[in-house]
mmJSON file of the N, C-alpha and C atoms, coordinates in Angstrom:
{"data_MODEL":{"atom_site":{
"group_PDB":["ATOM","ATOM","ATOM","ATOM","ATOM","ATOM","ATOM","ATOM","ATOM","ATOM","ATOM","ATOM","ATOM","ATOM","ATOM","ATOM","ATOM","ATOM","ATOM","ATOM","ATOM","ATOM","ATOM","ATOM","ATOM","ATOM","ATOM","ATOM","ATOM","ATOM","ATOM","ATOM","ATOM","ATOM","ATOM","ATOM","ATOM","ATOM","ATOM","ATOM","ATOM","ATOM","ATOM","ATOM","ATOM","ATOM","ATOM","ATOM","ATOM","ATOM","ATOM","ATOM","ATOM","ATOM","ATOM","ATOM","ATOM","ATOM","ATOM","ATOM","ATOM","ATOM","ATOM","ATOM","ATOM","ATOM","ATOM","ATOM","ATOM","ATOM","ATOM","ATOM","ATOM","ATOM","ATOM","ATOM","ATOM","ATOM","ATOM","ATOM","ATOM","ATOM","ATOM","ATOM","ATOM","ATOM","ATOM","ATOM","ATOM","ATOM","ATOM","ATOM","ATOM","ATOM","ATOM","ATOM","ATOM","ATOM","ATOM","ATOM","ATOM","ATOM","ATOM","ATOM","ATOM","ATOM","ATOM","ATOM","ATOM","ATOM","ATOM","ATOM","ATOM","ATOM","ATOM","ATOM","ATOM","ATOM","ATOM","ATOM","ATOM","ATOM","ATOM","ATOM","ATOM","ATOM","ATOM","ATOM","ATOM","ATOM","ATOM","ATOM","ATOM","ATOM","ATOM","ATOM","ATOM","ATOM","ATOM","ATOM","ATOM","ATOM","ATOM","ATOM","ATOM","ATOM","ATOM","ATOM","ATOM","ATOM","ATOM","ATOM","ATOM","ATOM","ATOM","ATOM","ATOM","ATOM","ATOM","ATOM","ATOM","ATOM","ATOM","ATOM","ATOM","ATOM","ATOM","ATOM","ATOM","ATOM","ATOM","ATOM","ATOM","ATOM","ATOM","ATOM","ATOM","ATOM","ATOM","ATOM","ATOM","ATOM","ATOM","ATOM","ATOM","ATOM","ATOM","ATOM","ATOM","ATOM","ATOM","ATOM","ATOM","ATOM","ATOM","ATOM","ATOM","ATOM","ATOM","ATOM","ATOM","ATOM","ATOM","ATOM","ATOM","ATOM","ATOM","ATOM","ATOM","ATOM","ATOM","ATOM","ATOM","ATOM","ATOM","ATOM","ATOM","ATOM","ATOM","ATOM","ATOM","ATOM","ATOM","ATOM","ATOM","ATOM","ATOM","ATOM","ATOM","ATOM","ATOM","ATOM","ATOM","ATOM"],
"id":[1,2,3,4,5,6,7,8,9,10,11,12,13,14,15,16,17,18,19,20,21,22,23,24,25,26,27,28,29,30,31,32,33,34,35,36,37,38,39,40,41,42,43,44,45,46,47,48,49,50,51,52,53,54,55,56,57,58,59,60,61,62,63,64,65,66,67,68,69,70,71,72,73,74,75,76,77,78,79,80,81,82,83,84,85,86,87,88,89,90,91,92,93,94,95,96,97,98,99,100,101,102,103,104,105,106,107,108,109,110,111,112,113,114,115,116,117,118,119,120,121,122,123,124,125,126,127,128,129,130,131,132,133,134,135,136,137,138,139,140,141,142,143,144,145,146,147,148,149,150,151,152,153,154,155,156,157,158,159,160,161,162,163,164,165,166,167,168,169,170,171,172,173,174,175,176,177,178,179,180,181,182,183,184,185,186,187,188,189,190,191,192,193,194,195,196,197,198,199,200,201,202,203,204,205,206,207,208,209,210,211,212,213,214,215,216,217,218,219,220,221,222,223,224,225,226,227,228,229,230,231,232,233,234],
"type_symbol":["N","C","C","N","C","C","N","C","C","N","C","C","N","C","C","N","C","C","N","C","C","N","C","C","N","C","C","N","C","C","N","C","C","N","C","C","N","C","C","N","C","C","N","C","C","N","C","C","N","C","C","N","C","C","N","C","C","N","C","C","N","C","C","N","C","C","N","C","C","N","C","C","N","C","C","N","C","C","N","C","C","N","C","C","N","C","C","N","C","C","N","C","C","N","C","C","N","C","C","N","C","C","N","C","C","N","C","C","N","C","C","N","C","C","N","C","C","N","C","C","N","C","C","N","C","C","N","C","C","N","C","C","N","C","C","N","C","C","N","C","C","N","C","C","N","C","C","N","C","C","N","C","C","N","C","C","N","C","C","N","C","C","N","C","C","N","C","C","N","C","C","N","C","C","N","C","C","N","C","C","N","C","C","N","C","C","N","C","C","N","C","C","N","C","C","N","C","C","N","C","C","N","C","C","N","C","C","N","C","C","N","C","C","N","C","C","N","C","C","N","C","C","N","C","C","N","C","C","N","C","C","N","C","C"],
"label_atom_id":["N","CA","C","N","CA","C","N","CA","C","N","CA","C","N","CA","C","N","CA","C","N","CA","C","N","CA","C","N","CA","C","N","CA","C","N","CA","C","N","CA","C","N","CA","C","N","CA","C","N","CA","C","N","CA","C","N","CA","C","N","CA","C","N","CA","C","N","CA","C","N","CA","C","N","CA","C","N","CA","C","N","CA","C","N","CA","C","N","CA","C","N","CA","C","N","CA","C","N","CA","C","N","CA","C","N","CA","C","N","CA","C","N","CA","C","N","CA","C","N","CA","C","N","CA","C","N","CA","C","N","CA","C","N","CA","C","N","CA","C","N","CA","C","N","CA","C","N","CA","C","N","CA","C","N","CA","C","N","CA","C","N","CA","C","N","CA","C","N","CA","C","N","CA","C","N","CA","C","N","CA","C","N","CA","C","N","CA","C","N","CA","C","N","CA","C","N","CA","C","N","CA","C","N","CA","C","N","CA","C","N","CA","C","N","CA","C","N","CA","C","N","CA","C","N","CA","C","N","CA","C","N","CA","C","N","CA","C","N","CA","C","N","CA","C","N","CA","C","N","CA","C","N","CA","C","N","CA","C","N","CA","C","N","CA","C","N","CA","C","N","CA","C"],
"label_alt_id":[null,null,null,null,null,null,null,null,null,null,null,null,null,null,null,null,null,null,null,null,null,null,null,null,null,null,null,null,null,null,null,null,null,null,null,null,null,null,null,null,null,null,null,null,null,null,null,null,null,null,null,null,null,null,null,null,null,null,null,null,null,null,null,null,null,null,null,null,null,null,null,null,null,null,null,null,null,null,null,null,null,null,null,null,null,null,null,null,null,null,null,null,null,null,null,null,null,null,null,null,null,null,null,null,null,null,null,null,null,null,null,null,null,null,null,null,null,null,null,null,null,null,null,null,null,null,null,null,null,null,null,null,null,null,null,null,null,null,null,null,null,null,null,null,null,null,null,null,null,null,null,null,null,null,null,null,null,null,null,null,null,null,null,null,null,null,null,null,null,null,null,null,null,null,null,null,null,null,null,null,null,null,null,null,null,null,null,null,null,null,null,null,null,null,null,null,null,null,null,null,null,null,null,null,null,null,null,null,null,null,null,null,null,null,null,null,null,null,null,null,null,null,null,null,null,null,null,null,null,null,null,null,null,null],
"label_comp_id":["UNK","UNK","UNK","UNK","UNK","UNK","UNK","UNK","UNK","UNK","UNK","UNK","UNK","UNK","UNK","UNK","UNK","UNK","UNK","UNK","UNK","UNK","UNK","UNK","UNK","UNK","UNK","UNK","UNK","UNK","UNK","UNK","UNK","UNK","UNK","UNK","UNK","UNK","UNK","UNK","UNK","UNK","UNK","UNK","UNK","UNK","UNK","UNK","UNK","UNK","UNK","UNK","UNK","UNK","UNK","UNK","UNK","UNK","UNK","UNK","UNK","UNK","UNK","UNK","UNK","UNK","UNK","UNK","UNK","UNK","UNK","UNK","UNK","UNK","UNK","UNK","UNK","UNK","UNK","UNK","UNK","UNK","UNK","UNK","UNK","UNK","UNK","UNK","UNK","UNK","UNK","UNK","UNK","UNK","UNK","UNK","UNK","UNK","UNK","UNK","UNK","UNK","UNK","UNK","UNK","UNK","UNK","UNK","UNK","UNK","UNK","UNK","UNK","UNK","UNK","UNK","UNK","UNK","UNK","UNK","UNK","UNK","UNK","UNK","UNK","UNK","UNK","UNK","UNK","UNK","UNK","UNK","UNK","UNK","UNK","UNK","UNK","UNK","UNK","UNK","UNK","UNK","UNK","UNK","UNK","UNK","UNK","UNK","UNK","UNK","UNK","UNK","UNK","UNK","UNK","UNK","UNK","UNK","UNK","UNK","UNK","UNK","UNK","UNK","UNK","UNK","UNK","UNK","UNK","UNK","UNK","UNK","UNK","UNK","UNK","UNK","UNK","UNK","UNK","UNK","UNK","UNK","UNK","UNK","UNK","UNK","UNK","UNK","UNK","UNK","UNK","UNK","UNK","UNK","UNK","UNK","UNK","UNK","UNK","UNK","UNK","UNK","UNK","UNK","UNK","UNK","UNK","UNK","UNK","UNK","UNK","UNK","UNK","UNK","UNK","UNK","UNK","UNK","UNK","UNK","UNK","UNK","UNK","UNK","UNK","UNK","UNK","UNK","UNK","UNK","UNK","UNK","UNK","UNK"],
"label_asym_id":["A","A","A","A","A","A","A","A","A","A","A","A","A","A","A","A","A","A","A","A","A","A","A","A","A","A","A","A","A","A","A","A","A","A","A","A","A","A","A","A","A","A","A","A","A","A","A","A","A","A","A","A","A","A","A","A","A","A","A","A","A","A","A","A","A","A","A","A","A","A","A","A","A","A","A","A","A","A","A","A","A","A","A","A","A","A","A","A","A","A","A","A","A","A","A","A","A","A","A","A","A","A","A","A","A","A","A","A","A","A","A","A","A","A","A","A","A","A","A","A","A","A","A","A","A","A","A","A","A","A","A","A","A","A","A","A","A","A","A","A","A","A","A","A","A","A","A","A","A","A","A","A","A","A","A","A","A","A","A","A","A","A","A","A","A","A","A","A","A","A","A","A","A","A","A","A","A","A","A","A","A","A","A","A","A","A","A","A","A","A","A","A","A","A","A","A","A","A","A","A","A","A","A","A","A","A","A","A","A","A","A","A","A","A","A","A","A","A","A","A","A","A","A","A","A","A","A","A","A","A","A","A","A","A"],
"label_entity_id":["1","1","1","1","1","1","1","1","1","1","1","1","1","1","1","1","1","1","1","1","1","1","1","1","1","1","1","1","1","1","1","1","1","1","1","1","1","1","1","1","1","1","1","1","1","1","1","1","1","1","1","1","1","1","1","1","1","1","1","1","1","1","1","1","1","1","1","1","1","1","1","1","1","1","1","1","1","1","1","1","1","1","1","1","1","1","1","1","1","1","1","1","1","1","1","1","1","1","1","1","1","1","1","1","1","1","1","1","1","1","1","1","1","1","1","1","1","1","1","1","1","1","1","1","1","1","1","1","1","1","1","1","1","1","1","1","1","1","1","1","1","1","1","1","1","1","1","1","1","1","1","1","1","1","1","1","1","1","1","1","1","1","1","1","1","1","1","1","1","1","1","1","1","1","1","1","1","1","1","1","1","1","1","1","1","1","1","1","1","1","1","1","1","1","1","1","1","1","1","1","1","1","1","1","1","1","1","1","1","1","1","1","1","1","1","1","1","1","1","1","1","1","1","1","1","1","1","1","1","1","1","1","1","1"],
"label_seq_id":[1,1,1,2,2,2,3,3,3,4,4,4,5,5,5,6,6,6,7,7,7,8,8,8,9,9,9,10,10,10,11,11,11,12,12,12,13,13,13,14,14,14,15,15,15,16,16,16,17,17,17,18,18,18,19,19,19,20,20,20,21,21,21,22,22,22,23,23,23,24,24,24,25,25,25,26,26,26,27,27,27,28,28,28,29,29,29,30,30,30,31,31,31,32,32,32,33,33,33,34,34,34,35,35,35,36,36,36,37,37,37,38,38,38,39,39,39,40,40,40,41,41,41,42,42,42,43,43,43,44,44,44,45,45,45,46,46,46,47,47,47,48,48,48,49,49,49,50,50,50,51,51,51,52,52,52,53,53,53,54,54,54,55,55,55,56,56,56,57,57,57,58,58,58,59,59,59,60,60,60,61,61,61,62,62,62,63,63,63,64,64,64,65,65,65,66,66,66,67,67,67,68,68,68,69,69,69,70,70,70,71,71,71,72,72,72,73,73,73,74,74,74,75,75,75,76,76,76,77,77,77,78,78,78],
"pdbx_PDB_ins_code":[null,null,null,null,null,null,null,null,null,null,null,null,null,null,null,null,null,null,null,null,null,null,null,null,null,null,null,null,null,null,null,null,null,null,null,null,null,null,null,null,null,null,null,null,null,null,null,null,null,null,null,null,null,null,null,null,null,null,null,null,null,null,null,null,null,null,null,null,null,null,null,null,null,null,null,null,null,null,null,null,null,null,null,null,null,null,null,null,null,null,null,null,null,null,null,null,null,null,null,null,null,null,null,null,null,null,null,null,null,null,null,null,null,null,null,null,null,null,null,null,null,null,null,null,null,null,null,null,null,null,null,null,null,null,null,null,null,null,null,null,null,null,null,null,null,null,null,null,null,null,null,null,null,null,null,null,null,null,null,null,null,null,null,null,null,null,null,null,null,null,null,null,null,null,null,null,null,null,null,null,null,null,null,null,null,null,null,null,null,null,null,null,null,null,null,null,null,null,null,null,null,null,null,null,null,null,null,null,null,null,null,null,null,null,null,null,null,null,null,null,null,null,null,null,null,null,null,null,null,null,null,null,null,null],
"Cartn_x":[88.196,87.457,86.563,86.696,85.656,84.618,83.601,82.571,81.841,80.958,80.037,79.104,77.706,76.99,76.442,75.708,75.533,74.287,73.724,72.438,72.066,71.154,70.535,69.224,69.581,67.951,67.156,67.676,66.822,66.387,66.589,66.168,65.216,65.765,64.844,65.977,66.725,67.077,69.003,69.166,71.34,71.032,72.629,72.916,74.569,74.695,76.381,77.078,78.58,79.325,80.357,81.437,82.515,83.586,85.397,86.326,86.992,87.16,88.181,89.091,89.502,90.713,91.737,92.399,93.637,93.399,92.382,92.001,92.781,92.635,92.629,91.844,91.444,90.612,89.937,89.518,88.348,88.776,89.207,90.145,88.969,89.986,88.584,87.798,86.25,85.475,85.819,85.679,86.279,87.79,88.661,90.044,89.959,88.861,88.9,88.69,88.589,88.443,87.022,85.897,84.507,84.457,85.385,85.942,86.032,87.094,87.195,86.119,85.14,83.752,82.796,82.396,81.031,79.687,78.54,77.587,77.414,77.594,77.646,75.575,74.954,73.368,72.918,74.256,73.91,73.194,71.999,71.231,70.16,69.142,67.66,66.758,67.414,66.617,67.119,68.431,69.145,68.501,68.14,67.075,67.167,68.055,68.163,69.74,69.967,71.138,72.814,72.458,73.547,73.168,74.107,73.996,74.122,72.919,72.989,74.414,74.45,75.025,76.766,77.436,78.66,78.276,77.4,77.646,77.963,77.995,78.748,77.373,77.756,76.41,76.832,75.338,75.416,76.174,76.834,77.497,78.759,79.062,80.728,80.34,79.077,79.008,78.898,78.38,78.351,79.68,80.749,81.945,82.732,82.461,83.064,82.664,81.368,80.753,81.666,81.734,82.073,83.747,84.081,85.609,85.711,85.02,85.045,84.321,83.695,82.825,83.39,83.619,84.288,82.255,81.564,80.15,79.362,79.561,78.562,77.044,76.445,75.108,74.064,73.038,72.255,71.84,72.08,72.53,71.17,70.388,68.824,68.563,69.13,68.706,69.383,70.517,69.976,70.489],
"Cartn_y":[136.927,137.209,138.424,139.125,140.829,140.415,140.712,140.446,142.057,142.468,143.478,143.042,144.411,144.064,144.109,143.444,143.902,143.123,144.133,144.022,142.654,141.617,140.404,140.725,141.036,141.043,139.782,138.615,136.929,137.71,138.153,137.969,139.404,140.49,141.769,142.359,142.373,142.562,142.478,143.187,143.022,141.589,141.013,140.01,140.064,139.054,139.061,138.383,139.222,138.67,139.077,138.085,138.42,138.092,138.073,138.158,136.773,135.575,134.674,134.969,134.553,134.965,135.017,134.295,134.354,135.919,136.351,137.445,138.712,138.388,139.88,140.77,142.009,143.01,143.461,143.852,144.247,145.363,145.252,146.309,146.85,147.304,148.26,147.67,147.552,147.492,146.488,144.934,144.46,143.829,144.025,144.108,142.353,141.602,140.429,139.301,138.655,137.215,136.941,136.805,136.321,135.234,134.144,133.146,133.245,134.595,134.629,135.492,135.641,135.887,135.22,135.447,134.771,135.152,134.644,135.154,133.969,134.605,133.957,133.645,134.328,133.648,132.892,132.397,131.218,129.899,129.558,128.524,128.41,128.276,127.576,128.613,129.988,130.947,131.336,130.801,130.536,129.987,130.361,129.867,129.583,130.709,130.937,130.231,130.291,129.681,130.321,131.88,132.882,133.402,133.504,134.237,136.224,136.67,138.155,139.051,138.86,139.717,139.593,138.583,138.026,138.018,137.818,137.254,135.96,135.004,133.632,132.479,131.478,130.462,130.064,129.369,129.262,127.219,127.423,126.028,126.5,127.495,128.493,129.089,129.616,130.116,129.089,128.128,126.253,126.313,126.27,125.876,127.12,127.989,129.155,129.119,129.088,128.875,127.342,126.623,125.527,125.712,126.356,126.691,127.857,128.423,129.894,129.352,128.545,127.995,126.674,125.636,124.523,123.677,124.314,123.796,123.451,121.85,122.213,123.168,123.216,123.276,122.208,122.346,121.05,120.861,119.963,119.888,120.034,119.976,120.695,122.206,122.681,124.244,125.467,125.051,125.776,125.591],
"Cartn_z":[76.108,74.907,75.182,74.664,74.269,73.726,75.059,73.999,73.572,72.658,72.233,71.767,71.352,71.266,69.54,68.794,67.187,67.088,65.895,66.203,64.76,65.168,63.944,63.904,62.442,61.586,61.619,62.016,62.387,63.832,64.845,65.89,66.122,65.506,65.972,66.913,67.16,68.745,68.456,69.316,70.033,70.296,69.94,70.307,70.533,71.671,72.209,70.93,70.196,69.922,70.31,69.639,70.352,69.108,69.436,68.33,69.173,67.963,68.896,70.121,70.82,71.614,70.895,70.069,69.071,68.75,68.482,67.278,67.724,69.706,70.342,70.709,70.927,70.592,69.434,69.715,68.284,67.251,66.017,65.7,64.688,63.68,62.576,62.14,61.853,61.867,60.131,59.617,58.104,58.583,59.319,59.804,60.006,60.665,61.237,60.271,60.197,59.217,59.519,59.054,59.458,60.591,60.299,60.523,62.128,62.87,63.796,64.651,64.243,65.318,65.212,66.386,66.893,67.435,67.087,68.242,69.149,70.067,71.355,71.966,71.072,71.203,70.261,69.525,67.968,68.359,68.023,68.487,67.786,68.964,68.328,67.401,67.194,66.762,65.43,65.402,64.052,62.723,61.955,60.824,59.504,59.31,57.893,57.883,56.606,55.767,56.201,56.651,56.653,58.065,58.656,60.01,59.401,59.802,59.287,59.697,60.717,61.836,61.355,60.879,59.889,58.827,58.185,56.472,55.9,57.103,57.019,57.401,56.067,56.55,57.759,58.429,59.401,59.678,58.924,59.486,60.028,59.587,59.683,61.13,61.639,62.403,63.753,63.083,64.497,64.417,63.575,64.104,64.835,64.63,65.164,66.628,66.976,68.509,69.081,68.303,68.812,69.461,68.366,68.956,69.801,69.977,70.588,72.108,72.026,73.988,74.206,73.182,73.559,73.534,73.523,73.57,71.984,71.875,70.482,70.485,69.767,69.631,69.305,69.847,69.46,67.517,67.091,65.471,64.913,65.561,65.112,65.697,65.648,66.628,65.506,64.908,63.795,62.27],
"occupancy":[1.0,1.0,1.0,1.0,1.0,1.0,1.0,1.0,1.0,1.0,1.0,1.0,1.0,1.0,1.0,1.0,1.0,1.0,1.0,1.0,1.0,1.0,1.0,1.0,1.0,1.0,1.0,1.0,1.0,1.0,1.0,1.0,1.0,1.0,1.0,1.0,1.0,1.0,1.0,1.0,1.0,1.0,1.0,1.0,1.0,1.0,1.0,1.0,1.0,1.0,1.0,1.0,1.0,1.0,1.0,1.0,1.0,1.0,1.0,1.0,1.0,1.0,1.0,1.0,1.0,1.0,1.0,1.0,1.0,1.0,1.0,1.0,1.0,1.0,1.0,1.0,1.0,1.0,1.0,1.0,1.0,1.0,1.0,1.0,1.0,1.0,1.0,1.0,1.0,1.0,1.0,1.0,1.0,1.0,1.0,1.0,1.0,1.0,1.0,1.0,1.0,1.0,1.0,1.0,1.0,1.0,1.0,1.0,1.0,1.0,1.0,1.0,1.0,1.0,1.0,1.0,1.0,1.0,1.0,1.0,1.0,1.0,1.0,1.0,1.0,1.0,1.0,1.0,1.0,1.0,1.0,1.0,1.0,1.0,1.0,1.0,1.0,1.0,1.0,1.0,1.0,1.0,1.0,1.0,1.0,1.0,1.0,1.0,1.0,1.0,1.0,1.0,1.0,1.0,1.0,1.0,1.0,1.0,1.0,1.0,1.0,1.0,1.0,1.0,1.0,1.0,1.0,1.0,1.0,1.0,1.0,1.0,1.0,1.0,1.0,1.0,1.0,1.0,1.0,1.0,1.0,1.0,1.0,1.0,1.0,1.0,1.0,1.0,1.0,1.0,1.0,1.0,1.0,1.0,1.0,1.0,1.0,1.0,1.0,1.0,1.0,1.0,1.0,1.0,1.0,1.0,1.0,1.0,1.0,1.0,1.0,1.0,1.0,1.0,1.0,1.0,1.0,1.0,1.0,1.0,1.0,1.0,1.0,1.0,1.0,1.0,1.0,1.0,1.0,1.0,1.0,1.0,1.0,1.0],
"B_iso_or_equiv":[0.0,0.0,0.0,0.0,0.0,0.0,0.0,0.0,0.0,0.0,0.0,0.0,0.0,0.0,0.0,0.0,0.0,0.0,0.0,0.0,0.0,0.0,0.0,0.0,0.0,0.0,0.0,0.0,0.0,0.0,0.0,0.0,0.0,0.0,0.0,0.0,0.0,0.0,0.0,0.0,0.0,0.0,0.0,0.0,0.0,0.0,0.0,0.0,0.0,0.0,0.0,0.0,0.0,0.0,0.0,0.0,0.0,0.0,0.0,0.0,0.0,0.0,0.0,0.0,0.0,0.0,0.0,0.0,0.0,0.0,0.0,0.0,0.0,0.0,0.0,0.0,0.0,0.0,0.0,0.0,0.0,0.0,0.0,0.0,0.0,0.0,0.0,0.0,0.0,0.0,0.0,0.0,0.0,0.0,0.0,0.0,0.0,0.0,0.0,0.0,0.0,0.0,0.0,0.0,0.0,0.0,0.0,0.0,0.0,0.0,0.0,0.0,0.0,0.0,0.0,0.0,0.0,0.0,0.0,0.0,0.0,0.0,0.0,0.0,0.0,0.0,0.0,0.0,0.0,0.0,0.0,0.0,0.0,0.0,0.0,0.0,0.0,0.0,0.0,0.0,0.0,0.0,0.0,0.0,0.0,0.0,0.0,0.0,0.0,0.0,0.0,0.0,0.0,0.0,0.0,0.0,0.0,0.0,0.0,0.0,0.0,0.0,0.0,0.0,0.0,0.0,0.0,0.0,0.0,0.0,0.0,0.0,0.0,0.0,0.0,0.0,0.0,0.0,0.0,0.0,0.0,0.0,0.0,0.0,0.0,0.0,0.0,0.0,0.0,0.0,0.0,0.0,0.0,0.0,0.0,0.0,0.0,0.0,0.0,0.0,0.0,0.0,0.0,0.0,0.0,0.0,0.0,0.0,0.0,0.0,0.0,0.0,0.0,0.0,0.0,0.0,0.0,0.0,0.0,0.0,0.0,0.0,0.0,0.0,0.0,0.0,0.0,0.0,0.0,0.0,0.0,0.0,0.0,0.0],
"pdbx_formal_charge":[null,null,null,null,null,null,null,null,null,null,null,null,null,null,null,null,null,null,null,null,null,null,null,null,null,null,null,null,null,null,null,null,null,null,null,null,null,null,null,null,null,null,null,null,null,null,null,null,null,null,null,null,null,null,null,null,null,null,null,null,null,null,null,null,null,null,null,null,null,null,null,null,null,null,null,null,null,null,null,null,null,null,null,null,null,null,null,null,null,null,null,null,null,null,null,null,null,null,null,null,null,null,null,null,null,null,null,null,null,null,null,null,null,null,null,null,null,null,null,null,null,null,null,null,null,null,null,null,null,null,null,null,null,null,null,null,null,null,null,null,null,null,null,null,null,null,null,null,null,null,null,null,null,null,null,null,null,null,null,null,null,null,null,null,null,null,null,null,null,null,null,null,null,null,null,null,null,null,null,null,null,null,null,null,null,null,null,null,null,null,null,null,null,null,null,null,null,null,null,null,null,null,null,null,null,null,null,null,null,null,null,null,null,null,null,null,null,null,null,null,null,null,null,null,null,null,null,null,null,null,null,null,null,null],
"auth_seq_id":[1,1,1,2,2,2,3,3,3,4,4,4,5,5,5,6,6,6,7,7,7,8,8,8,9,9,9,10,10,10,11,11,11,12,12,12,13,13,13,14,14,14,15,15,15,16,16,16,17,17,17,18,18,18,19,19,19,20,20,20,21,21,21,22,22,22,23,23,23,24,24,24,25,25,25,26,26,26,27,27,27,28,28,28,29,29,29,30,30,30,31,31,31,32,32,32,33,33,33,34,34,34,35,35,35,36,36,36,37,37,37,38,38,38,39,39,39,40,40,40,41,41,41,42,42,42,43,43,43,44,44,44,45,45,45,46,46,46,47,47,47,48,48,48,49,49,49,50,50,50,51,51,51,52,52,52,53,53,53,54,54,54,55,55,55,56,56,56,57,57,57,58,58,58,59,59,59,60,60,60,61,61,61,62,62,62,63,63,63,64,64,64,65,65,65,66,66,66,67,67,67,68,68,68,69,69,69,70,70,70,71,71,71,72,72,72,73,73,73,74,74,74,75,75,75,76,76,76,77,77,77,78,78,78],
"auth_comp_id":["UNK","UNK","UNK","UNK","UNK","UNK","UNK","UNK","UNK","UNK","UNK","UNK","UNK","UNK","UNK","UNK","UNK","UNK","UNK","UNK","UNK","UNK","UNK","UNK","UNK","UNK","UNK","UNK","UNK","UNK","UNK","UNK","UNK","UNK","UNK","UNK","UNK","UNK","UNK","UNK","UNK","UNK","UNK","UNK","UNK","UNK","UNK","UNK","UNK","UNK","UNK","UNK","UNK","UNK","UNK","UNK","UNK","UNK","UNK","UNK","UNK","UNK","UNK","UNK","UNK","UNK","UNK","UNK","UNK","UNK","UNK","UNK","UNK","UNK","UNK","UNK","UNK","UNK","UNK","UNK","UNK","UNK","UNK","UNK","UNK","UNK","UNK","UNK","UNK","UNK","UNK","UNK","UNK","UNK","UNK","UNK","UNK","UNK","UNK","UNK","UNK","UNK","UNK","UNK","UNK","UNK","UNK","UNK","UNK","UNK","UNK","UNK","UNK","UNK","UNK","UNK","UNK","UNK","UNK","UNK","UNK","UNK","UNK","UNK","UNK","UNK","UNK","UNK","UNK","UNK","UNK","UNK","UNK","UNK","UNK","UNK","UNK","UNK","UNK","UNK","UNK","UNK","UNK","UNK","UNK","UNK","UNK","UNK","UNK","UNK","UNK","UNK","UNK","UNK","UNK","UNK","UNK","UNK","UNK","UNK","UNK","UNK","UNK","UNK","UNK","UNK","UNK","UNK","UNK","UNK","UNK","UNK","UNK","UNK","UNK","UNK","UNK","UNK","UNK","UNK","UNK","UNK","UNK","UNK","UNK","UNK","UNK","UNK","UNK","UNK","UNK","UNK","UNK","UNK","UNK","UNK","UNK","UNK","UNK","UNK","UNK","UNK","UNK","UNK","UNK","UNK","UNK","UNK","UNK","UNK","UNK","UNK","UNK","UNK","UNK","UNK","UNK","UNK","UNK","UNK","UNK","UNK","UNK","UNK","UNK","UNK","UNK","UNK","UNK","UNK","UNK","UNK","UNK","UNK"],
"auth_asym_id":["A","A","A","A","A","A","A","A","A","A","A","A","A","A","A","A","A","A","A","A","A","A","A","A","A","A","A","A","A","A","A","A","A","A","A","A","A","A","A","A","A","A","A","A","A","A","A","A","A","A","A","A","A","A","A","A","A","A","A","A","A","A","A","A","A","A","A","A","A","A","A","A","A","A","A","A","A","A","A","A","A","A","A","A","A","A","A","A","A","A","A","A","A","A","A","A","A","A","A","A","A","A","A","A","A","A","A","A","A","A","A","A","A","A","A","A","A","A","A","A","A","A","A","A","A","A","A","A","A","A","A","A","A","A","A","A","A","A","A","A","A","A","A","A","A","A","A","A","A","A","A","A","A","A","A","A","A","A","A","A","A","A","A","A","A","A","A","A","A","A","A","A","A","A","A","A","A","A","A","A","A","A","A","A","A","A","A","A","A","A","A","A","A","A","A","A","A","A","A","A","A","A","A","A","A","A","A","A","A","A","A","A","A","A","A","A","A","A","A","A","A","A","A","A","A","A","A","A","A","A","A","A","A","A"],
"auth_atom_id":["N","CA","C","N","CA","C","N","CA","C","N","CA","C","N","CA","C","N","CA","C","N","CA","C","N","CA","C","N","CA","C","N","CA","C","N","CA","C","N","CA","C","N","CA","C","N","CA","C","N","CA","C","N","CA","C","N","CA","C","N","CA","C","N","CA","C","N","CA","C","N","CA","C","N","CA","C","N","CA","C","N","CA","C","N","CA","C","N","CA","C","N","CA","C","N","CA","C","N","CA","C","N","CA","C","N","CA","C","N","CA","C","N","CA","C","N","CA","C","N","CA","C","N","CA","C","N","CA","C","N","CA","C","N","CA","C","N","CA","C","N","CA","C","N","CA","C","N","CA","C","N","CA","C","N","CA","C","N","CA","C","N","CA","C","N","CA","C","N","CA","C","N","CA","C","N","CA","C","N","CA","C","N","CA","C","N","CA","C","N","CA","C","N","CA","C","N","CA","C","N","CA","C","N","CA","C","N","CA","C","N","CA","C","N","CA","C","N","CA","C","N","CA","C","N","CA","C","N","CA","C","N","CA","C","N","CA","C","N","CA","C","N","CA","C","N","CA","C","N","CA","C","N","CA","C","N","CA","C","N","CA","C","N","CA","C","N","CA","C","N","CA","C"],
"pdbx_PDB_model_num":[1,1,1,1,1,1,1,1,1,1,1,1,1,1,1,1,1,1,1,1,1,1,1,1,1,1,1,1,1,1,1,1,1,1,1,1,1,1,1,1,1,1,1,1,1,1,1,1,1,1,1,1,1,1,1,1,1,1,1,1,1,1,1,1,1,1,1,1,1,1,1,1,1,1,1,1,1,1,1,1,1,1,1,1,1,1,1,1,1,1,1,1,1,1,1,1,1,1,1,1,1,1,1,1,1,1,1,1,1,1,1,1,1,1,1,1,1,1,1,1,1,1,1,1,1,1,1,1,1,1,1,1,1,1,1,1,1,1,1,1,1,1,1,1,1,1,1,1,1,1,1,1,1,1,1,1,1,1,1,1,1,1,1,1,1,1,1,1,1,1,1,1,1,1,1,1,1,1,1,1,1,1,1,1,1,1,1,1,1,1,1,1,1,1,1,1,1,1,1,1,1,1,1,1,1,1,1,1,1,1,1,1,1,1,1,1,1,1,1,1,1,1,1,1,1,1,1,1,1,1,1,1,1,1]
}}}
């Protein structure tokens, strides 16, 4: 999995994401399904409704981490 770096307006700051493994490499920039990325720092700092950094609420973004690390998140964290 590729990861890069993109920047979240929740955090101030770069954060690691990355493109499923199914997905491949990272192609044009819209090319991917929301679906198949992730931020790989999705957690306790997670707040709002929509993960900025995708466009995707953040329940889309728990399952995406979940399938993308094999690691839930703690179901209060975000």
């Amino acid at each position: 999995m590729e990861t890069q770096l993109a920047y979240c307006s929740a955090l101030d700051r770069k954060v690691r994401v990355a493109a499923n493994a199914e997905a491949g490499a990272w192609p044009e920039p819209g090319a991917l399904d929301p679906h198949e990325l992730v931020c790989l720092e999705f957690g306790a700092s997670c707040t709002g409704t929509f993960c900025p950094v995708f466009r995707v609420p953040v329940e889309t973004m728990r399952e995406n981490y979940l399938r993308a690390t094999g690691r839930p998140t703690d179901p209060g964290e975000a």
